[in-house]
BAFI-3210 file (N, C-alpha, C; in Angstrom, 3 decimals, decimal comma, padded with zeros to 6 digits):
// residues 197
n [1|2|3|4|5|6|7|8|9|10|11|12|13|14|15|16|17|18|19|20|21|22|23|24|25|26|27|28|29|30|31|32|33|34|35|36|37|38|39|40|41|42|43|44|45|46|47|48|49|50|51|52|53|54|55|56|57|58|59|60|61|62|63|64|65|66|67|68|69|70|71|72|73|74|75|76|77|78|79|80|81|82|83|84|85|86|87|88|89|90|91|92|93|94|95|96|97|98|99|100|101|102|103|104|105|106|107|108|109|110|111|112|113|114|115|116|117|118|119|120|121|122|123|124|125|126|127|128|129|130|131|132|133|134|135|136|137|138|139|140|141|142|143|144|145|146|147|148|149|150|151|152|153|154|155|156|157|158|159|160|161|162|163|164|165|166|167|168|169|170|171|172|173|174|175|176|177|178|179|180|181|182|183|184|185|186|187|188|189|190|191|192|193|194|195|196|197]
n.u [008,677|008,621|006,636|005,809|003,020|002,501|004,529|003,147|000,781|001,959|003,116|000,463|-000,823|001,331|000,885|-001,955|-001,510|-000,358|-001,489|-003,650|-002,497|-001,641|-004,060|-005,081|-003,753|-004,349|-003,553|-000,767|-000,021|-000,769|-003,863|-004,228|-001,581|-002,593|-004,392|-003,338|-001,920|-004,562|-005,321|-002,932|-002,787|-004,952|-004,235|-002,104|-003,898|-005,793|-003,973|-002,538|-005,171|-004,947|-003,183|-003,657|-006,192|-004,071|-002,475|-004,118|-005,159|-003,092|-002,749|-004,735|-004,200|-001,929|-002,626|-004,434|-002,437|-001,231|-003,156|-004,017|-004,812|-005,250|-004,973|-004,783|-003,861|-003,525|-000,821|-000,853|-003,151|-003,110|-001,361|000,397|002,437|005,439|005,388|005,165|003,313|000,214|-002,520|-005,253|-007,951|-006,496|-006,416|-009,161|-010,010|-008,806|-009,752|-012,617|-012,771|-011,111|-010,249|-012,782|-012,769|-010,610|-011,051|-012,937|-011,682|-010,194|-007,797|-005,105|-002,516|-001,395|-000,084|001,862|002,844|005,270|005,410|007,185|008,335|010,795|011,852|014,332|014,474|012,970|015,162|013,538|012,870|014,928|016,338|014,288|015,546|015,059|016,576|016,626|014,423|013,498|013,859|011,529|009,625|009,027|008,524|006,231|004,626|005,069|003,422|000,758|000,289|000,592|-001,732|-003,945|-003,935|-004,542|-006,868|-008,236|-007,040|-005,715|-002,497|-000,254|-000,992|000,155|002,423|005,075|006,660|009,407|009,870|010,800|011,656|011,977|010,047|008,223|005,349|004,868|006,374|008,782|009,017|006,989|004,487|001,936|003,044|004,423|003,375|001,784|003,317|003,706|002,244|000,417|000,343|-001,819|-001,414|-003,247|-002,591|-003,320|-004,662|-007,198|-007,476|-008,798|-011,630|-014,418|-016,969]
n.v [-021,429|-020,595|-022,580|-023,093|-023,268|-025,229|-027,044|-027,594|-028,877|-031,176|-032,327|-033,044|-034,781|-037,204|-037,330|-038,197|-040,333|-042,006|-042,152|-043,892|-045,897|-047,247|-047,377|-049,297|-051,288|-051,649|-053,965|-052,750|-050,276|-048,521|-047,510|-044,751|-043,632|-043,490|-041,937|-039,756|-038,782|-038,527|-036,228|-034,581|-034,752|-032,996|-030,825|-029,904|-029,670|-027,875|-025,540|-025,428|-024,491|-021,764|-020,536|-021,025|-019,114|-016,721|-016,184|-015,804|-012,998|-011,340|-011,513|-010,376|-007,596|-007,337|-006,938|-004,508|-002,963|-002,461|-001,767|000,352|003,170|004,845|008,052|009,149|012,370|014,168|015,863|018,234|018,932|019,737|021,735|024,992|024,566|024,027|025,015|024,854|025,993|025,510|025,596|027,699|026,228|023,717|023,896|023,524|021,672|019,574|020,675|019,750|017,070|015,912|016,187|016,320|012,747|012,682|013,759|012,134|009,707|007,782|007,183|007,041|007,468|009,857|010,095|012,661|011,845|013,182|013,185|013,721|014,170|013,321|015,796|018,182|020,996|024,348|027,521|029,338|028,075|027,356|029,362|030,060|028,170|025,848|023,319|020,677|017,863|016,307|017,971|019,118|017,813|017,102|020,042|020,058|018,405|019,168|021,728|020,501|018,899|020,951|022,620|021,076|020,632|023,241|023,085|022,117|019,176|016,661|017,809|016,433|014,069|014,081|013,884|014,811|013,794|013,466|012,202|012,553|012,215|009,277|007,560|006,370|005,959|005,991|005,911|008,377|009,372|010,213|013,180|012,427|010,623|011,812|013,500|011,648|011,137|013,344|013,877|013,372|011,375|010,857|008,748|007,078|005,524|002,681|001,473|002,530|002,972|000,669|-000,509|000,269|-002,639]
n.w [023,109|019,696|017,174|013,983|012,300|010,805|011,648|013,689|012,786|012,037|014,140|015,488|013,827|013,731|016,852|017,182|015,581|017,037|019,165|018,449|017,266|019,885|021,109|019,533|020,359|023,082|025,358|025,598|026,846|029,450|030,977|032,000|030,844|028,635|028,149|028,600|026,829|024,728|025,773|025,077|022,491|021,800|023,063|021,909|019,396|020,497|020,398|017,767|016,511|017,640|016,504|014,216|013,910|014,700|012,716|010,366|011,305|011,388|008,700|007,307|009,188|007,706|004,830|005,239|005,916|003,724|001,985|-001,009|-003,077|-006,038|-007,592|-010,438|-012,194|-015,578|-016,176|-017,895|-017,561|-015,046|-014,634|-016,335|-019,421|-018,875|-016,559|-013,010|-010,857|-010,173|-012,451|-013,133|-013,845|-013,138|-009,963|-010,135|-011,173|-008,973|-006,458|-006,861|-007,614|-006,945|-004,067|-002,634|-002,547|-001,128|001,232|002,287|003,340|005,952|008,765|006,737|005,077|002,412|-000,506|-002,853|-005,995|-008,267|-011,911|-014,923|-018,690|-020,674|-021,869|-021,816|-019,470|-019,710|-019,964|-018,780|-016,381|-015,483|-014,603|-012,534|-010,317|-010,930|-012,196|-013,757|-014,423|-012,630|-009,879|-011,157|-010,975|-008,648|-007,571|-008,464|-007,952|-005,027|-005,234|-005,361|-003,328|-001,167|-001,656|-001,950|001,140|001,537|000,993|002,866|004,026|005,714|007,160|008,364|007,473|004,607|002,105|-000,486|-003,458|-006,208|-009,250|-011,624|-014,732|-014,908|-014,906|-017,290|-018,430|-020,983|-024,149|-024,945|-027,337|-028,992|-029,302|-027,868|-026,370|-024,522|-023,187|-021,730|-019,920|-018,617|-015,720|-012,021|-009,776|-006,907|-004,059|-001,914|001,240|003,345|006,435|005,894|003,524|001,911|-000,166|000,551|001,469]
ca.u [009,322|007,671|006,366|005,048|001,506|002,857|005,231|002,123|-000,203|002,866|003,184|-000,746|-000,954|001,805|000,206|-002,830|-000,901|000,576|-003,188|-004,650|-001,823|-001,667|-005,660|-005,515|-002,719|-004,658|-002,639|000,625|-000,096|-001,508|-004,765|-003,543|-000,832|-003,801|-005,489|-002,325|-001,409|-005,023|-005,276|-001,795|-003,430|-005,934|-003,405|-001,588|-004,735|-005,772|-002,677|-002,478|-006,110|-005,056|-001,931|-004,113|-006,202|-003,743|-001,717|-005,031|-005,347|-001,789|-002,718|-005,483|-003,502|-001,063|-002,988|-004,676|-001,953|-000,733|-003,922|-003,692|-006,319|-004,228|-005,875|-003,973|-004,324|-002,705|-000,228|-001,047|-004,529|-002,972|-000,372|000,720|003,533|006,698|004,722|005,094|001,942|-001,620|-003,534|-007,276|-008,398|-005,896|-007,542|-010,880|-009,626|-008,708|-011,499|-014,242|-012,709|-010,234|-010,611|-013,985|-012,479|-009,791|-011,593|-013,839|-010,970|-010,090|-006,666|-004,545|-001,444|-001,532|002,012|001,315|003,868|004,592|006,291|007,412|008,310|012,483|012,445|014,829|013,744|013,022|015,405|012,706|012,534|016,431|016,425|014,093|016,688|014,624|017,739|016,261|012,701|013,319|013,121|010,107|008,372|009,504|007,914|004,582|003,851|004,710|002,438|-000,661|000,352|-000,285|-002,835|-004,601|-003,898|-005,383|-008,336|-008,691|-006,671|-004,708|-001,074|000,213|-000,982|000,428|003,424|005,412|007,861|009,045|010,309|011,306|011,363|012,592|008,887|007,663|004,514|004,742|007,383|008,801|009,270|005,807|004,051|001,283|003,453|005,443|002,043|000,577|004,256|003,725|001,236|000,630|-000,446|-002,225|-001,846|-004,088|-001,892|-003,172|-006,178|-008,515|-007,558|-009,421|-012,695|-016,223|-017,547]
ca.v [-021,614|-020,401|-023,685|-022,726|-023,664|-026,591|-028,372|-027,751|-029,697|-032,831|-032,967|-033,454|-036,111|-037,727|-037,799|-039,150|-041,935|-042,609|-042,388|-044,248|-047,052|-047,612|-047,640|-050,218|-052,380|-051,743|-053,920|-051,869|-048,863|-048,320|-046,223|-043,327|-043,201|-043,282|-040,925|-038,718|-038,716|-038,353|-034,714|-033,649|-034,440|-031,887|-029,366|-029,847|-029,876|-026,656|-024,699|-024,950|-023,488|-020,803|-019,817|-020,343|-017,966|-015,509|-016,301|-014,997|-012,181|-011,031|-011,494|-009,476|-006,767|-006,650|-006,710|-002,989|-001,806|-002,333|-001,375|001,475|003,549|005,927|008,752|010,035|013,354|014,645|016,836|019,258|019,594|020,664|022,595|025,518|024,325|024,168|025,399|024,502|026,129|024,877|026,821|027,871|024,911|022,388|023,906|023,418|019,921|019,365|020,882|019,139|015,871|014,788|017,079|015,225|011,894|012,130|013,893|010,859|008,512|007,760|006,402|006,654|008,769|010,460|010,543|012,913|011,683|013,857|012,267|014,562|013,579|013,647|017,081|019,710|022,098|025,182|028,244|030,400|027,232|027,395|030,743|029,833|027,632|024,190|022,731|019,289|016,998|015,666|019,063|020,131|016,931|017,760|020,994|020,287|017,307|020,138|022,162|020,148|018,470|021,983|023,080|019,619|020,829|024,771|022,659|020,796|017,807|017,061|018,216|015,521|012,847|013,924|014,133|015,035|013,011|013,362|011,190|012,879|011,528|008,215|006,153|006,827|005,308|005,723|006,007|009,622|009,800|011,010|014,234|011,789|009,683|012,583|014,031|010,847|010,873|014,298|013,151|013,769|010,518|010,763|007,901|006,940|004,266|002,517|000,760|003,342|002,927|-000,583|-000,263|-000,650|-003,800]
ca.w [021,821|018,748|016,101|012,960|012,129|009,684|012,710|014,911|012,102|011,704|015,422|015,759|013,201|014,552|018,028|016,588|015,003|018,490|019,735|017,488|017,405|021,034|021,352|019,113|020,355|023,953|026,496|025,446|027,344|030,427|030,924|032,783|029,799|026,734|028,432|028,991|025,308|023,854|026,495|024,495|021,222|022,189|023,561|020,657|017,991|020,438|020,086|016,194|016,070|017,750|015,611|012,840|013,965|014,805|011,033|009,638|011,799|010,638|007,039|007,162|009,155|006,561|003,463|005,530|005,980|002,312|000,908|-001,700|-003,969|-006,577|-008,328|-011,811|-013,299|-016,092|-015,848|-018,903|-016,848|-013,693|-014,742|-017,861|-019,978|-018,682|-014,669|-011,508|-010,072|-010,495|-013,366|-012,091|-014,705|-012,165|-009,074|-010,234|-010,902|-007,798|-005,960|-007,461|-008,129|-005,869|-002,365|-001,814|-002,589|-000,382|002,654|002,634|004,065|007,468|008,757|005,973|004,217|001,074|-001,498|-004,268|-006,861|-009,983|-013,023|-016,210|-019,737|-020,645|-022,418|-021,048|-018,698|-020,691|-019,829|-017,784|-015,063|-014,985|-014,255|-011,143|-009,440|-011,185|-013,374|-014,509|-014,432|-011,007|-009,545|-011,882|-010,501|-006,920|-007,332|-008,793|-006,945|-003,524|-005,562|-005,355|-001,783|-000,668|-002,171|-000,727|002,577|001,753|000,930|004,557|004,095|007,349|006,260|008,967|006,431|003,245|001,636|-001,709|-004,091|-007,442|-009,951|-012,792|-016,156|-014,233|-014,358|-018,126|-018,640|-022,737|-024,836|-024,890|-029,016|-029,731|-028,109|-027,079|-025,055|-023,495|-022,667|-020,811|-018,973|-017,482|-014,508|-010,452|-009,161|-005,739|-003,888|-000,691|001,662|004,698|006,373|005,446|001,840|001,416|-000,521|001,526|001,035]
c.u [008,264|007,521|005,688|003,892|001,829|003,419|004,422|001,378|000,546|002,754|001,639|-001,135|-000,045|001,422|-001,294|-002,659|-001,026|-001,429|-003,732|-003,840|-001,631|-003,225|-006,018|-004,562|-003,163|-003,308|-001,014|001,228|-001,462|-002,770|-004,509|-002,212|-001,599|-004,481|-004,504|-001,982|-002,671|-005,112|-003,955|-002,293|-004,253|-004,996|-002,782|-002,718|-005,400|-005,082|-002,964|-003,784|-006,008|-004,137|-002,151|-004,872|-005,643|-002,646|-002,417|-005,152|-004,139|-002,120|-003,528|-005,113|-002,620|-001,308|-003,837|-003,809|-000,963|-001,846|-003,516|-004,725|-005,303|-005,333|-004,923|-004,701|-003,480|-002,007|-000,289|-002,778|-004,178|-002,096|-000,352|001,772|004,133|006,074|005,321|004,045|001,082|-002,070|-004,838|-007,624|-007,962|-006,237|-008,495|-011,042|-010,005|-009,860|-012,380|-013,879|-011,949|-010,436|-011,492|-013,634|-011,552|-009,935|-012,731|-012,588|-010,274|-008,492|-005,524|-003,267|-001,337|-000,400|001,203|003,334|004,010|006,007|006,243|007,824|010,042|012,526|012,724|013,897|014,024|014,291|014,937|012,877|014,377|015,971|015,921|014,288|015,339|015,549|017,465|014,611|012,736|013,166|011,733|009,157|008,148|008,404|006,828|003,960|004,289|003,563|001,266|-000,778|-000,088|-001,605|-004,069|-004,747|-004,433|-006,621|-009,099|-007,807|-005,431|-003,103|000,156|000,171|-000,186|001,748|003,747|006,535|008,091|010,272|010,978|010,535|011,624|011,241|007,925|006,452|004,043|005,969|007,613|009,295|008,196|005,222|002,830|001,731|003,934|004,357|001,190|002,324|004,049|002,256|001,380|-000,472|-000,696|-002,482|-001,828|-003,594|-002,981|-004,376|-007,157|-008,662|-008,733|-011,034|-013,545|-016,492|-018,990]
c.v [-021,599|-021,827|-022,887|-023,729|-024,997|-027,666|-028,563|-029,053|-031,138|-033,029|-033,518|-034,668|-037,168|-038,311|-038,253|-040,562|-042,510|-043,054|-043,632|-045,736|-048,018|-047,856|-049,260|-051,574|-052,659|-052,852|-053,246|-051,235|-048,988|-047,271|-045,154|-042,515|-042,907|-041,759|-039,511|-038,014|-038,076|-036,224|-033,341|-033,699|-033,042|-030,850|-028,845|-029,130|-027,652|-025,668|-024,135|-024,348|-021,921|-020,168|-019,870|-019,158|-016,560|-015,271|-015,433|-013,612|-011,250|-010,893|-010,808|-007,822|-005,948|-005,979|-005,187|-002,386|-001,458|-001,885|000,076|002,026|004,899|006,998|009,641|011,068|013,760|016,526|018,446|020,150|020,361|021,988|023,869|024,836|024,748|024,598|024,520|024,350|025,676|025,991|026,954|026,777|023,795|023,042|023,345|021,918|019,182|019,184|019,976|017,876|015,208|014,831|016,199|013,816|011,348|012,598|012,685|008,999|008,762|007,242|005,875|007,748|008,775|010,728|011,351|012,678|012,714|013,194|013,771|013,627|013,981|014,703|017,852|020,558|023,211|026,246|029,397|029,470|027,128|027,968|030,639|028,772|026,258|023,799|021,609|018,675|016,678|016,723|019,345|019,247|017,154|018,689|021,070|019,209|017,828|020,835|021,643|019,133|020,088|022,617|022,293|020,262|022,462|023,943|021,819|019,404|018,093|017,328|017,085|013,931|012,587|014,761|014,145|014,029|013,325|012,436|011,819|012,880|009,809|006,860|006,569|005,766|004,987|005,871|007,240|010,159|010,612|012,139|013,590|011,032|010,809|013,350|013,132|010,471|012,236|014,245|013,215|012,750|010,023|009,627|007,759|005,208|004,059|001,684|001,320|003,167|001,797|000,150|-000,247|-001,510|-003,515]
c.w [020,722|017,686|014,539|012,678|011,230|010,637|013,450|014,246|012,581|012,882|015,889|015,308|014,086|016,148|017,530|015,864|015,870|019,632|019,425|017,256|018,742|021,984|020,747|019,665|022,010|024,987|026,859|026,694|027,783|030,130|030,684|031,077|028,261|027,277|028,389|027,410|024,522|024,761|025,600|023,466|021,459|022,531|022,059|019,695|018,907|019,874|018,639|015,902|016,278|017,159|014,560|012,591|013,901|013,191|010,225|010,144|011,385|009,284|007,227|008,140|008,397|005,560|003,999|005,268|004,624|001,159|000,290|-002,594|-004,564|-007,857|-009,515|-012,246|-014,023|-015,928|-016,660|-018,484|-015,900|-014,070|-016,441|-018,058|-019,540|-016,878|-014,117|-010,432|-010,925|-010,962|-012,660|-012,369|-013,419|-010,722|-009,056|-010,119|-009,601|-007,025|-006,004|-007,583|-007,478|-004,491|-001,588|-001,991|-000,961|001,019|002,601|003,749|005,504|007,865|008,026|005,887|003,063|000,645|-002,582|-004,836|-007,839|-010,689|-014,032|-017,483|-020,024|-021,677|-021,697|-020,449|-018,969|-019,403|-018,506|-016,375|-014,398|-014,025|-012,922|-010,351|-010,216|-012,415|-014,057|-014,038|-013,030|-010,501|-009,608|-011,066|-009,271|-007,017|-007,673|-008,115|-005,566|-003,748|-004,964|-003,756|-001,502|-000,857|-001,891|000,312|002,615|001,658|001,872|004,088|005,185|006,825|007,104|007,774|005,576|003,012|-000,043|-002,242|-006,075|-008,196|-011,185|-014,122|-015,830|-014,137|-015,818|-018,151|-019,861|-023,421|-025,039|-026,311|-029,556|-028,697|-026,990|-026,068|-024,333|-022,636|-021,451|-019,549|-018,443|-016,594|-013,028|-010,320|-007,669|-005,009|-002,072|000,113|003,302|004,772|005,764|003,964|001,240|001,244|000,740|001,050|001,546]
res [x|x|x|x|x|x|x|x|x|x|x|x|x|x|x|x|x|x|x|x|x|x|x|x|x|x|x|x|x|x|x|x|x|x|x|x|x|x|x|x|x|x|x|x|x|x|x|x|x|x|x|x|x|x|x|x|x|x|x|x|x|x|x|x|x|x|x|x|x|x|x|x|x|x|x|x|x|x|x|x|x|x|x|x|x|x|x|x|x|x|x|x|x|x|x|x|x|x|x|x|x|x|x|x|x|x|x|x|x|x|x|x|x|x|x|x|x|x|x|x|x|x|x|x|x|x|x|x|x|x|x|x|x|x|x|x|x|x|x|x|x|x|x|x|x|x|x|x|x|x|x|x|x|x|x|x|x|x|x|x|x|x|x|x|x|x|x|x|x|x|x|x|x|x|x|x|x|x|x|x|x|x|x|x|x|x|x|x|x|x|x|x|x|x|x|x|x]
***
């Protein structure tokens, strides 16, 4: 039967009371019975070390496998207006600045997100079956997931998602905000993610 590390602690004290009351009240309780009681203290006071141990061992499992390391680029870098595909410029990007980042990690999975800004999707992107922002994001955050994986990144790792206009990060009234909302943010999940210390 499982205890939690807190009923383990109360039950220890508790038997240390019982120890510690019946030591002192000596003719009470027999030898054989002090001696019996202080052996369960100890089983007891063992036990809870070792479920503290393994409490910690869990927490530091978790917090791996929740670590994260996210790499933003803007989207007016990677992409032409109104695109889909990666300009040479958002290659080169890539290449040089992320590729070696993210072949440096071990044991992890890679989301590329892409976000857009809530202006219509011009006419020409109709036309090629992309009808709204969630699409466009869809398709440029597949974009640059592939294009990852032409560049050696294991294609088992990494995956695509897009968001839309649905996660603005500025206010979409001015061209500067609608500009810092079109974005493909690469993000690195898992043990491997956690810094070096």
């Amino acid at each position: 039967m499982y205890k939690s590390p807190m009923r383990i602690r109360t039950s220890a004290r508790v038997a240390a009371v019982v120890v510690v009351a019946l030591s002192v009240s000596g003719c009470l309780v027999p030898r054989s019975e002090y001696n019996d009681l202080r052996q369960q203290y100890r089983d007891v006071e063992a036990q809870n070390n070792s479920l503290t141990a393994e409490n910690q061992r869990l927490k530091t499992q978790l917090a791996q496998s929740q670590a994260e390391q996210n790499f933003e680029e803007a989207g007016d870098l990677l992409f032409p207006s109104g695109g889909f595909e990666l300009s040479p410029q958002g290659q080169a990007e890539l290449s040089n600045n992320i590729v070696p980042k993210l072949k440096a990690f071990n044991n992890v999975k890679i989301v590329v997100y892409g976000y857009t800004d809530n202006a219509k999707v011009g006419r020409d992107l109709v036309k090629q079956g992309i009808p709204d922002n969630l699409v466009l994001s869809t398709r440029r955050a597949t974009s640059v997931a592939n294009f990852l994986i032409a560049q050696g990144i294991n294609p088992n790792i990494i995956s695509a998602k897009g968001f839309g206009d649905t996660h603005p990060k500025a206010p979409n009234d001015t061209p500067q905000g609608r500009a810092v909302n079109r974005r493909i943010v690469i993000t690195v999940q898992g043990p491997g993610a956690l810094p070096s210390s």
